[in-house]
C-alpha positions as CSV (number, residue, x, y, z in Angstrom):
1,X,77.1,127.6,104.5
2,X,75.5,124.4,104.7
3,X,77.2,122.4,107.7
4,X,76.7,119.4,105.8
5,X,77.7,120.5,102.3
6,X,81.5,119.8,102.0
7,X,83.3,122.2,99.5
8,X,85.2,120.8,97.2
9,X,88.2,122.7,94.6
10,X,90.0,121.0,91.9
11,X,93.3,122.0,90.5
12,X,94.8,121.1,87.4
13,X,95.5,122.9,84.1
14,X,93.8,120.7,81.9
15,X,89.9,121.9,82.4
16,X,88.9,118.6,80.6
17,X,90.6,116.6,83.4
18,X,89.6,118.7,86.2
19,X,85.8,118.9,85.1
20,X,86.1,115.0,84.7
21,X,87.5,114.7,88.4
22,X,84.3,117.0,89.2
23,X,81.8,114.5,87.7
24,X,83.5,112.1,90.0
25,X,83.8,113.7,93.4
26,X,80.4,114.7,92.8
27,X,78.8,111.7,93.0
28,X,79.5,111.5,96.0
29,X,75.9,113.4,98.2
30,X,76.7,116.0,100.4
31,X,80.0,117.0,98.4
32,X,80.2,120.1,96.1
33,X,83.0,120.7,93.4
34,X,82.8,124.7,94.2
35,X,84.8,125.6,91.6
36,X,87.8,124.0,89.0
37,X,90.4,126.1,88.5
38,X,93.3,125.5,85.9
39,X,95.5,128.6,87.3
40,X,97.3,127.3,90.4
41,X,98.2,131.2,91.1
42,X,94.4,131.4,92.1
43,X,94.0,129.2,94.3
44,X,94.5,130.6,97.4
45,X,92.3,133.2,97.0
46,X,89.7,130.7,96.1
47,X,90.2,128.8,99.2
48,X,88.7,131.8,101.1
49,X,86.1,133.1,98.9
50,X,84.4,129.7,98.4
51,X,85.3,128.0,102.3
52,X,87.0,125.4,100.4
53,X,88.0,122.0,103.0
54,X,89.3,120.2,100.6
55,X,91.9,120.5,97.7
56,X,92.4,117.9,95.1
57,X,95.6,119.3,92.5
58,X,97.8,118.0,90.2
59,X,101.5,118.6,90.6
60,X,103.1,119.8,86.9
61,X,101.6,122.3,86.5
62,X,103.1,125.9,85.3
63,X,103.4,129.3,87.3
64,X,103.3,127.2,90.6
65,X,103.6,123.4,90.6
66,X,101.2,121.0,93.2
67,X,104.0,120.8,95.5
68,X,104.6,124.0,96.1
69,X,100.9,125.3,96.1
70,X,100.3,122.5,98.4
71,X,103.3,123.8,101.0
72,X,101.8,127.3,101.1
73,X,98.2,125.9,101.6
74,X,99.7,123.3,104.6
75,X,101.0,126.7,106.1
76,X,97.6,128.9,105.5
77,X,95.6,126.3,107.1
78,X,96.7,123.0,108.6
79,X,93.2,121.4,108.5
80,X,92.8,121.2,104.7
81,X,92.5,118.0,103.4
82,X,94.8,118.0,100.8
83,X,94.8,115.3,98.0
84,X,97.0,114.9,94.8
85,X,96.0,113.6,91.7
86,X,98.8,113.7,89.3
87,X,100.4,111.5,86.7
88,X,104.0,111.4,88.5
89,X,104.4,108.2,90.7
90,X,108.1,109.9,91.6
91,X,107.1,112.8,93.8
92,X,105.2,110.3,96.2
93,X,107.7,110.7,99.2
94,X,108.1,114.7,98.6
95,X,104.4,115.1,98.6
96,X,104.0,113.5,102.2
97,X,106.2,116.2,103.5
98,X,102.7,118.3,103.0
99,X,101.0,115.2,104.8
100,X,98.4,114.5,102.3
101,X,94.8,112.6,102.4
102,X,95.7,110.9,99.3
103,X,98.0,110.9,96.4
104,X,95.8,109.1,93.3
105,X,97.3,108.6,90.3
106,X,96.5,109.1,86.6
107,X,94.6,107.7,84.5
108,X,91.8,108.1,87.5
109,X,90.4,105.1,89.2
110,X,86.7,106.8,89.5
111,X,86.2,104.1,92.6
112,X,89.5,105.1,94.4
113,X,88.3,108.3,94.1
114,X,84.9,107.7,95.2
115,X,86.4,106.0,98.4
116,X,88.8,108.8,99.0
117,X,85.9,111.8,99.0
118,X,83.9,109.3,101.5
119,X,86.2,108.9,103.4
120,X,87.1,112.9,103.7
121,X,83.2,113.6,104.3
122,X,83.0,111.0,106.6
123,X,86.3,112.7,108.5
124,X,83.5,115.9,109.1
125,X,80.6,114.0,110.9
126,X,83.3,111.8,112.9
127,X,86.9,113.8,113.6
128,X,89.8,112.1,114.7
129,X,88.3,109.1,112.7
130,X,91.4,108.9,110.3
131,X,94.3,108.6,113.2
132,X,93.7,105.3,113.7
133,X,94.9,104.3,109.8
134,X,97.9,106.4,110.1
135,X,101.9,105.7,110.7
136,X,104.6,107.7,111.4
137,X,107.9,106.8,109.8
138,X,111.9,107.9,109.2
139,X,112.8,108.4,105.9
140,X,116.0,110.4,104.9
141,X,116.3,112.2,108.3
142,X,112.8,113.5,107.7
143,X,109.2,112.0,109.7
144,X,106.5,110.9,107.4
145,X,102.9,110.2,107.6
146,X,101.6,107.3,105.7
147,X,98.0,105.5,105.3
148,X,98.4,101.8,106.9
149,X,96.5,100.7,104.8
150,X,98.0,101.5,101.6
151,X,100.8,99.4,102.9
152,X,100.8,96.1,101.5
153,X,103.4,94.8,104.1
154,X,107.1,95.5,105.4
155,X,110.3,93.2,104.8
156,X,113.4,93.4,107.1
157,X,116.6,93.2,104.0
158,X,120.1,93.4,104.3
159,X,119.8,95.8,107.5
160,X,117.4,97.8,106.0
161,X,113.4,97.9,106.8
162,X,111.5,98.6,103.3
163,X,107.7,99.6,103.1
164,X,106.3,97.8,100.0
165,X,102.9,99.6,98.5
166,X,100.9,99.4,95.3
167,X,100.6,103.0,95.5
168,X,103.9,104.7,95.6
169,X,107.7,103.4,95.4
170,X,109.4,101.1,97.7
171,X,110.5,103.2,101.2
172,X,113.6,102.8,103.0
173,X,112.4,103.6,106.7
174,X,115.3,104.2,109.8
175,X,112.9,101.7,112.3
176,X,113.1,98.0,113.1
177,X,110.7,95.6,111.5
178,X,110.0,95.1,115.8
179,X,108.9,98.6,116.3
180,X,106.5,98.9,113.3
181,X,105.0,95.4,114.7
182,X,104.4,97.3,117.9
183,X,102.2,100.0,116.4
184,X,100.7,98.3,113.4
185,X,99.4,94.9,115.2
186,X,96.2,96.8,115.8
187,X,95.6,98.3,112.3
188,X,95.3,94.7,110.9
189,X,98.9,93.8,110.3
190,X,100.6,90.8,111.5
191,X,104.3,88.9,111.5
192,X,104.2,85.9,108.9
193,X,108.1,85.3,109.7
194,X,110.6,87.1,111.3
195,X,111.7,88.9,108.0
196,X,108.2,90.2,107.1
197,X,105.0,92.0,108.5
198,X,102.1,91.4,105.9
199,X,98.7,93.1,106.2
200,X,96.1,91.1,106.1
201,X,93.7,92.7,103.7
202,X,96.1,92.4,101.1
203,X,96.0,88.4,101.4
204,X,94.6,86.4,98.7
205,X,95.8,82.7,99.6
206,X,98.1,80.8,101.5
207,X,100.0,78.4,99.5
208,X,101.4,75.1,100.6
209,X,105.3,74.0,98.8
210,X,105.5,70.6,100.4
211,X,106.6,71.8,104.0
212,X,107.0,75.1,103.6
213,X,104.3,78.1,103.1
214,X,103.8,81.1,101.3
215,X,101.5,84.2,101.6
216,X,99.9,85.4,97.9
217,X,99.4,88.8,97.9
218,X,96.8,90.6,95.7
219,X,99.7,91.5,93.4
220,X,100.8,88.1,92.9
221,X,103.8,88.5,95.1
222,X,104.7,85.9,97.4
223,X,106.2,86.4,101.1
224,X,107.3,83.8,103.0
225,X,105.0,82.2,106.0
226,X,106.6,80.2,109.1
227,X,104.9,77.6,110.1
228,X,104.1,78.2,113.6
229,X,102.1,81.3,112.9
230,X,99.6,79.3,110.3
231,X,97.3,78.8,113.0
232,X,96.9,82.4,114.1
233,X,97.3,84.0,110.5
234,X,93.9,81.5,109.3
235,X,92.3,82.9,112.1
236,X,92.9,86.5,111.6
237,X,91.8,86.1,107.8
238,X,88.4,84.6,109.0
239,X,87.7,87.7,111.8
């Protein structure tokens, strides 16, 4: 096998989806779609005979759903690079029990994809490069692993510390907005006020309310900013 070929399978039932999410992937040089299969009963054999490395599979589908293949692939090989594509925003938290690259929703953003398989093939020429854009987190008496930076930024409420992201539901994590400043300060995250930890590359504007100051997220949302930390927040957004 060609070292620098990284073999690609794509599960979902619908061929017409799957051989669209091939045309994708495959733009990608140096990546090959090996093989799309629509029965998710298959798949593990396929994994051997083709030297598959990475897996990207829908979740409802019948005989055996995503979730489930994706549990029996985590324990056949823990280096997989496992990545869901699905149309269900609701099994977001299950799925990271099976610590996923990526979980990409339907209908497919072909550039989020794009940026996902470069980022995998990247993973091969430069291992270990992914650990510094993960988190661990406590969710439900269970540990999670999620990408930094699909977190948009974290807000301290009523007692409770809740992970806000564009790409999955809100998370109600069992850490202090204190800790998560301690390991996220480095991944490009920083404390606007002493309810919230915004990462920068989700900041659009900071706009001015007389004396007060607010943060404008690429959503639209707003999160407060104190005052004393303008200084230091203008000059992160210009490094």
């Amino acid at each position: 096998m060609d070292t620098d070929i990284v073999k690609v399978l794509v599960v979902d039932d619908e061929l017409a989806v799957g051989l669209f999410l091939k045309s994708i992937l495959e733009r990608v040089p140096g990546v090959e779609v090996a093989e799309v299969i629509t029965n998710s009963l298959e798949v593990a054999q396929q994994v051997d005979r083709h030297r598959a490395q990475v897996i990207f599979l829908d979740i409802d589908m019948p005989g055996l759903n995503g979730l489930d293949l994706a549990r029996q692939l985590r324990e056949k090989d823990e280096d997989l690079y496992l990545v869901f594509a699905t149309a269900y925003p609701d099994h977001a938290l299950e799925a990271f029990d099976v610590y996923p690259f990526d979980y990409i929703l339907k209908p497919f953003n072909e550039e989020r994809i794009v940026k996902t398989m470069q980022r995998i093939k990247s993973g091969f020429s430069q291992p270990g490069s992914f650990e510094d854009d993960l988190v661990m987190c406590k969710v439900e008496g269970r540990q999670i692993i999620l990408k930094s930076k699909e977190i948009s930024y974290i807000e301290s409420l009523d007692h409770k510390t809740v992970i806000k992201s564009p790409f999955y539901d809100d998370l109600v994590i069992y850490q202090s907005l204190e800790s998560l400043e301690e390991t996220l300060t480095n991944k490009g995250f920083f404390r606007c006020h002493r309810s919230y930890l915004v990462n920068i590359d989700y900041i659009t504007m900071i706009d001015r309310f007389g004396k007060t100051y607010d943060i404008v997220l690429r959503s639209g949302e707003r999160i407060p900013l104190s005052r004393r930390h303008l200084r230091e927040i203008k000059k992160r957004m210009r490094s």
